[in-house]
C-alpha positions as CSV (number, residue, x, y, z in Angstrom):
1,X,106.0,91.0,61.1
2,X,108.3,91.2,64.3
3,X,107.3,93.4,67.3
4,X,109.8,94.1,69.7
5,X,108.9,94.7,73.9
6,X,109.6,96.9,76.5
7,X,110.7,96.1,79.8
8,X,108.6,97.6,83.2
9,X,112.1,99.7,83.4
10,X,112.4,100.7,80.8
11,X,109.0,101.6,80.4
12,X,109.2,103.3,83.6
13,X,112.2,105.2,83.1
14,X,110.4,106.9,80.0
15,X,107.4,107.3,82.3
16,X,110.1,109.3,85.2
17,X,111.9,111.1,82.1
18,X,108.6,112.7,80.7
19,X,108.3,111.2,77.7
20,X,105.1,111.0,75.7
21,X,103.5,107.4,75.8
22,X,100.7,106.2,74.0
23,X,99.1,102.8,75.6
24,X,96.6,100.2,74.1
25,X,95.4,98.3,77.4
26,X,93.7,95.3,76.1
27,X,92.5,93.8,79.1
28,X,89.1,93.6,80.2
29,X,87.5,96.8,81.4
30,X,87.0,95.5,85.1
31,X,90.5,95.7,85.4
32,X,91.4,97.9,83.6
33,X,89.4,100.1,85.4
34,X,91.2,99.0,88.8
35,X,94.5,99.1,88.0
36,X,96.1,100.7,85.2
37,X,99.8,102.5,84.3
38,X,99.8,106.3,84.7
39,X,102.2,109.1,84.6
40,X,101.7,113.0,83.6
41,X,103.1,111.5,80.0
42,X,100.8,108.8,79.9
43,X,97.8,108.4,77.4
44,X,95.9,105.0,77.6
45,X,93.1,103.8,76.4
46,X,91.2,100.4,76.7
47,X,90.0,98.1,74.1
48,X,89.5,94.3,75.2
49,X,91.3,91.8,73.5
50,X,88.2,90.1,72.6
51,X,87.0,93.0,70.5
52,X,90.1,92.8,68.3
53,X,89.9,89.2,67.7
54,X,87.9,89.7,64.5
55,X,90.3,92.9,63.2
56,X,92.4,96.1,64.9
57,X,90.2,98.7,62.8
58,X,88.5,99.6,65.5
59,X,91.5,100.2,67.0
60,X,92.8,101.7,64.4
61,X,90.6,104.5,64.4
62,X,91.5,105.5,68.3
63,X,94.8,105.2,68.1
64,X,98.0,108.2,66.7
65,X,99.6,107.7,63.1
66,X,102.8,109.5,64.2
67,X,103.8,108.1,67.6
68,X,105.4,105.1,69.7
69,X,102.5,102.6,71.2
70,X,102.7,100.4,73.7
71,X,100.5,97.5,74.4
72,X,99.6,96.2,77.7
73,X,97.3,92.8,78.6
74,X,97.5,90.5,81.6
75,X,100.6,88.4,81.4
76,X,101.8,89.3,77.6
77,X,100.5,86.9,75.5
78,X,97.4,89.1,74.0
79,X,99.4,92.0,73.9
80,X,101.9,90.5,71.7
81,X,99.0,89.1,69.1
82,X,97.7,92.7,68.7
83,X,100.9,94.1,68.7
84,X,101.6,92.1,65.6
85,X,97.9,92.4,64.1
86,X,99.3,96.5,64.1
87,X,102.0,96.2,62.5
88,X,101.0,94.1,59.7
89,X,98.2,97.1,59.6
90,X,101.0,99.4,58.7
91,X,101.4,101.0,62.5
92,X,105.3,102.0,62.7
93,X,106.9,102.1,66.4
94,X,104.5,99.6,67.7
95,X,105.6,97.5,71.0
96,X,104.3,95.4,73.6
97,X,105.5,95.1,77.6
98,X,107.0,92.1,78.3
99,X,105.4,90.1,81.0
100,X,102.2,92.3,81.1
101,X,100.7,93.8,84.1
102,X,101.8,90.7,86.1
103,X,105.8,91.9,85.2
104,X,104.6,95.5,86.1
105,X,103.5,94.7,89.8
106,X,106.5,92.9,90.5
107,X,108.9,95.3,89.4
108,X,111.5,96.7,92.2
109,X,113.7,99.8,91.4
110,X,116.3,100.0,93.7
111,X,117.5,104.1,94.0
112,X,119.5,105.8,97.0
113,X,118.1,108.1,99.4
114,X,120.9,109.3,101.9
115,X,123.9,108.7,103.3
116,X,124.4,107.5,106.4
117,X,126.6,108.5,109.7
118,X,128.6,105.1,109.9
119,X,129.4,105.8,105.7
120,X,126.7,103.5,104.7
121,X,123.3,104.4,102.9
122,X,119.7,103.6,102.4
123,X,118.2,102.5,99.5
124,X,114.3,102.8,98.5
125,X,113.1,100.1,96.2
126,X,109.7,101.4,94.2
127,X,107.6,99.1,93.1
128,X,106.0,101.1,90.5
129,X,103.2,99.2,89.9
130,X,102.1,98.7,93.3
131,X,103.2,102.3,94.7
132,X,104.4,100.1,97.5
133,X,108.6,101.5,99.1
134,X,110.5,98.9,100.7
135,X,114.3,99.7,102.2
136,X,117.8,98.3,102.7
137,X,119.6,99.9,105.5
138,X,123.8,99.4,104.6
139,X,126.6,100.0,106.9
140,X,129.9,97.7,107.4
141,X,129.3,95.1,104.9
142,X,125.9,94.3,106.2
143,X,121.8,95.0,105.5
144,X,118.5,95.0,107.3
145,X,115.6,95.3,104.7
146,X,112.7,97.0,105.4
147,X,109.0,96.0,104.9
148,X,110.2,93.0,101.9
149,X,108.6,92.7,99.4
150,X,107.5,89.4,97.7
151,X,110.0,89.3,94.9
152,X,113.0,88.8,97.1
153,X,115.2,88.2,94.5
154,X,115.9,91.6,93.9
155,X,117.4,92.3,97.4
156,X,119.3,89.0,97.0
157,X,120.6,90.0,93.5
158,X,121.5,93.8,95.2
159,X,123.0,92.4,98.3
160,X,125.4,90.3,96.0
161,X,126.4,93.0,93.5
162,X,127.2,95.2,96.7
163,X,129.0,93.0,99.0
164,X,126.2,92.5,101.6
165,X,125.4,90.1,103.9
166,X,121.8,90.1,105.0
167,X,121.6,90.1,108.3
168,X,118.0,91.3,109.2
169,X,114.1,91.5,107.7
170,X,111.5,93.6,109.2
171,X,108.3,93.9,108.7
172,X,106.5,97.2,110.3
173,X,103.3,95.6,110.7
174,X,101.3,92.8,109.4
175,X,100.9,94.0,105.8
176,X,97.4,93.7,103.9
177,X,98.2,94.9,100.4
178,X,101.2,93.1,99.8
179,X,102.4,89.4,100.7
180,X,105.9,90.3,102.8
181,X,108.8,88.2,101.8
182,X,110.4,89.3,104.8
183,X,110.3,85.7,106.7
184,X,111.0,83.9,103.3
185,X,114.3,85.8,103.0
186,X,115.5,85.7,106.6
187,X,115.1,81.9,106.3
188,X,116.9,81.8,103.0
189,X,119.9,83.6,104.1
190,X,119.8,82.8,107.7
191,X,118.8,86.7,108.6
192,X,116.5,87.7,111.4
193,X,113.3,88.4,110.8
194,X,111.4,91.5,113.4
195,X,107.7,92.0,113.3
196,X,105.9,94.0,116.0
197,X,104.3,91.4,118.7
198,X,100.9,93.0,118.6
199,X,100.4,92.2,114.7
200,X,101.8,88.5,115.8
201,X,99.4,87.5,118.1
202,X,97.7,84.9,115.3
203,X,101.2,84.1,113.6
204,X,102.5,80.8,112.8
205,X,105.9,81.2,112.7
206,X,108.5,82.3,115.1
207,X,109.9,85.8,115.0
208,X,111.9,88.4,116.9
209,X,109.3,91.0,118.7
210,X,110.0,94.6,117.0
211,X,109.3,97.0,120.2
212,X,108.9,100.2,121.0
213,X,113.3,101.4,122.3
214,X,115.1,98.4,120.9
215,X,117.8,99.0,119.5
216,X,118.7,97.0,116.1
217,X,122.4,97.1,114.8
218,X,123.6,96.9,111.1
219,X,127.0,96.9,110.2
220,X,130.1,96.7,112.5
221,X,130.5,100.8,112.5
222,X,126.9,100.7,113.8
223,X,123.9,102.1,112.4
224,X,121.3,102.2,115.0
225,X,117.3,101.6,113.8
226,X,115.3,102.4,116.7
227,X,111.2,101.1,116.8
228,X,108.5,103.4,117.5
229,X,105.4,101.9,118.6
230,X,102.9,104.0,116.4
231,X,99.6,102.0,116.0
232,X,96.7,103.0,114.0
233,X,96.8,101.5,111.1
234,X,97.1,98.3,112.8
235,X,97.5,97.6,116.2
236,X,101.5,97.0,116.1
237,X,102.1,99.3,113.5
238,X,105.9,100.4,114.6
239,X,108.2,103.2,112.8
240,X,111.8,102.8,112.7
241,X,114.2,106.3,113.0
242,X,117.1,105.3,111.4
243,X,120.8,107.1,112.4
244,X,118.8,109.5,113.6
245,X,118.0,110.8,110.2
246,X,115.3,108.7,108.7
247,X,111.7,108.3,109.8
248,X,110.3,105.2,108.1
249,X,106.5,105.4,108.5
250,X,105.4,102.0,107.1
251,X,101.4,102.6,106.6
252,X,101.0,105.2,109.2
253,X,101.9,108.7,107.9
254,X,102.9,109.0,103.6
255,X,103.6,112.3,101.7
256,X,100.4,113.3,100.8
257,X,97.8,111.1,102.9
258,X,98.0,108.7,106.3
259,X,96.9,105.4,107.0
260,X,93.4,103.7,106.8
261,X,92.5,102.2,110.0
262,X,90.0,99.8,108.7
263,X,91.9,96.7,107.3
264,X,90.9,94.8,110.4
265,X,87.3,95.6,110.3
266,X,87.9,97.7,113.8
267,X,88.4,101.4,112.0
268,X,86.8,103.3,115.2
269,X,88.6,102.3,117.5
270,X,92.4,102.2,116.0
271,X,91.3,105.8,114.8
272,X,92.0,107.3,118.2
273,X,95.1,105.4,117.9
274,X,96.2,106.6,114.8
275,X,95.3,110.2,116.2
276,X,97.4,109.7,118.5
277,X,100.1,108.6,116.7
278,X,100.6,111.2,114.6
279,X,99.0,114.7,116.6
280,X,101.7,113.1,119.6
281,X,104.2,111.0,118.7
282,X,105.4,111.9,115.5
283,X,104.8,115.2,116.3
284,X,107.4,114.4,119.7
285,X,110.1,113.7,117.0
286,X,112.5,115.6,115.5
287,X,111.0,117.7,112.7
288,X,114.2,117.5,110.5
289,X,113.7,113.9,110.0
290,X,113.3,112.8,106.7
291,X,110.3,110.8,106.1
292,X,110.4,107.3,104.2
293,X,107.1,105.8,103.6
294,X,105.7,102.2,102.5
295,X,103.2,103.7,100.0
296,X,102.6,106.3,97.7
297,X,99.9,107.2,95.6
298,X,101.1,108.6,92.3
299,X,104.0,110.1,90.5
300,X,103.5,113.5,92.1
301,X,104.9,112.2,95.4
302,X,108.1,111.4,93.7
303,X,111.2,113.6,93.3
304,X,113.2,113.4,90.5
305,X,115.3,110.7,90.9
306,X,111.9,108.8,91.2
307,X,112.4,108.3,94.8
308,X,109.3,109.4,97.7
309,X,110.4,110.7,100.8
310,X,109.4,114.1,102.5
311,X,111.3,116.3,105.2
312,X,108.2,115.5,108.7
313,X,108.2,119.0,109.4
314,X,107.0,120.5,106.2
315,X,104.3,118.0,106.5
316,X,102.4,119.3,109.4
317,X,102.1,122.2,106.9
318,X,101.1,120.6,103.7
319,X,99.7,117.0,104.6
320,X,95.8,117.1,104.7
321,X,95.9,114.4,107.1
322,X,97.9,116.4,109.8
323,X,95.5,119.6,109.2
324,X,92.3,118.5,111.0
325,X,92.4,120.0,114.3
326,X,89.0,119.0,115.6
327,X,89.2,115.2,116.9
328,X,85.6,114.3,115.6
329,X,86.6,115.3,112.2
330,X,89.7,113.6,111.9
331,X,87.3,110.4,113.0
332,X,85.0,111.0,110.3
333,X,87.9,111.3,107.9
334,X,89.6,108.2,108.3
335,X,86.3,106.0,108.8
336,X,83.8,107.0,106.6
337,X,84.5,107.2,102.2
338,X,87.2,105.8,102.2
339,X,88.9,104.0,99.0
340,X,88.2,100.4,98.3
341,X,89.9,98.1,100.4
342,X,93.4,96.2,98.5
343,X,91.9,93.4,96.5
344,X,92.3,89.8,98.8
345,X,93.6,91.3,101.5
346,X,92.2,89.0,103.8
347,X,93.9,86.5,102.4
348,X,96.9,88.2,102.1
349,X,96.4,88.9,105.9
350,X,96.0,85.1,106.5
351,X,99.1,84.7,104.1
352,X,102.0,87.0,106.2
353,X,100.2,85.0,109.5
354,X,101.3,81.9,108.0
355,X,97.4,80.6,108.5
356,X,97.4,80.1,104.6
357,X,100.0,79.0,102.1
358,X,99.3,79.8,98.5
359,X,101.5,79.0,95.5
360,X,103.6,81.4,93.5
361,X,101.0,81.7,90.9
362,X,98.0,82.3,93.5
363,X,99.9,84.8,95.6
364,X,100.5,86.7,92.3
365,X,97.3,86.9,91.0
366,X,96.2,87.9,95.2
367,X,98.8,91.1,95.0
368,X,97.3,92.3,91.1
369,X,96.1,96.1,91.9
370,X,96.9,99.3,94.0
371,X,97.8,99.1,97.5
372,X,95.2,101.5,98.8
373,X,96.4,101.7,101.8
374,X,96.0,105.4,102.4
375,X,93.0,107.2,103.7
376,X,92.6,109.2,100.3
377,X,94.0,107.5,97.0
């Protein structure tokens, strides 16, 4: 009996509409337990491929009569057997996601966030599986993207469909979640690609030095994006305030948490930094500003549209991480429990140095997870 598959979009567009899913995870339990798709609509449970081998009854017994089930595995292949072994047990409405998890990490949805001054925009691109936000700044025919991610394709495809030339990559920091595909791309299309000096010191590749004042221009009507040196959670950690509007945070400062300091093994002392980042510098900006993270955490960060962004004001009310007025508790907060680190990310540190050079395949299976990147999940 056929099955037929969902797509990560369209999978995720359910997810942002409300709708009630049901998901059979057959993976093992180590990951599912990692790493797993969620949403306020979301039921899933987990039974390992290798207990359905002999039969789905057991299965069968955990799983609705009267409802739409997905099934999810590693890369699509297990999913679609017991998809099958379901529907030859009678199960109506039964589908599998195409690709598996692997095609759920890399997914990029591309949505608008604001207009611009010069009569461009900026455009967040979720990649719902990772909770990681990259952006493409457009004005005058032209694009900077924002902290790329890996699957560089879909900036390429959007650039194309839009009329856009690429004409700069930047990465806020050295990334250890994600691989950046911010170098890759500026190579490819003959772009510049910015990444703060500090972060660089190990890199072995040449780049343009993202510093704190410098002014970086997109589009012929202009659209300034002006670097803020904000270390903390790492060293070179720089924010870009873009037309004066937009705060993009990178890693330091997200709707609901801030940074780790940790990733480089020296959490104590890049805690006063990223203290001071955010009690003084952010705090020295403009409280209008919208703020456009790197990360988020879950689906209650998003707004409607699916997009994550925050007006900086309201968060010195409502973000925990902005609340803590005594200095050795804000140090205890943001050095001691904190999540697991992002699986590999010391290789995926070594990776966006250029000290390593993994295939497609092993930089793939590095990125599989959440980015926890934040000081609480």
């Amino acid at each position: 009996m056929k099955v037929t598959t969902q797509s990560s979009a369209e999978v995720f567009e359910k997810i942002l509409r409300s709708e009630p899913l049901f998901i059979l995870d057959v993976r093992n339990e180590d990951a599912y337990a990692d790493w797993k798709i969620e949403g306020p609509s979301v039921t899933s449970i987990n039974i390992p491929y290798f207990d359905l081998l002999d039969g789905v009854e057991v299965a069968l017994e955990r799983l609705p009569n009267d409802e739409p089930i997905l099934v999810v595995c590693a890369k699509e292949g297990s999913s679609q057997y017991v998809a099958k072994q379901l529907a030859e047990a009678g199960l109506d409405h039964v589908t599998y996601l195409e690709g598996g998890m692997k095609s759920w990490s890399e997914y990029l949805r591309p949505v608008k966030v604001g207009d611009l001054s010069s009569g461009g925009a900026i455009y967040q691109f979720v990649r719902v599986g990772k909770g990681c936000l990259s952006y493409m700044v457009v004005s005058g025919g032209q694009a900077a993207i924002v902290d790329t991610a890996r699957m560089t394709d879909s900036y390429e495809a959007f650039a194309k469909e839009h009329g856009l030339t690429i004409k700069h990559t930047i990465d806020t920091h050295l990334h250890a979640d994600h691989i950046s595909g911010g170098r890759k791309l500026a190579g490819k299309v003959g772009a510049t690609y910015w990444l703060p000096p500090k972060d660089a010191t190990e890199a072995q590749f040449g780049y343009q030095p993202l510093e704190d004042g410098q002014e970086i221009q997109v589009g012929s009507a202009t659209v300034k994006i002006l670097p803020v040196y904000s270390p903390g959670h790492t060293m070179g950690s720089t924010s870009l305030v873009v037309d004066d509007k937009y705060l993009l945070s990178g890693d330091i400062l997200f709707v609901k948490s801030i940074g780790r300091p940790d990733l480089a093994g020296v959490a104590g002392d890049w805690a006063i930094d990223l203290r001071k980042t955010l009690y003084e510098t952010y705090e020295g900006l403009s409280s209008k500003l919208t703020l456009l993270p790197a990360h988020y955490a879950d689906m209650t960060e998003m707004n409607e549209d699916g997009s994550v962004s925050a007006n900086l004001g309201h968060l010195y009310s409502t973000n925990a991480g902005l609340l803590v007025s005594d200095e050795v508790d804000f140090h205890e907060m943001v050095t001691n429990n904190l999540p697991p680190q992002p699986n590999a990310y010391q290789d995926i540190r070594l990776t966006n140095m250029g000290k390593i050079n993994p295939d497609e395949e092993e930089q793939r299976e590095m990125e599989i997870g959440p980015n926890r990147c934040a000081v609480h999940g």
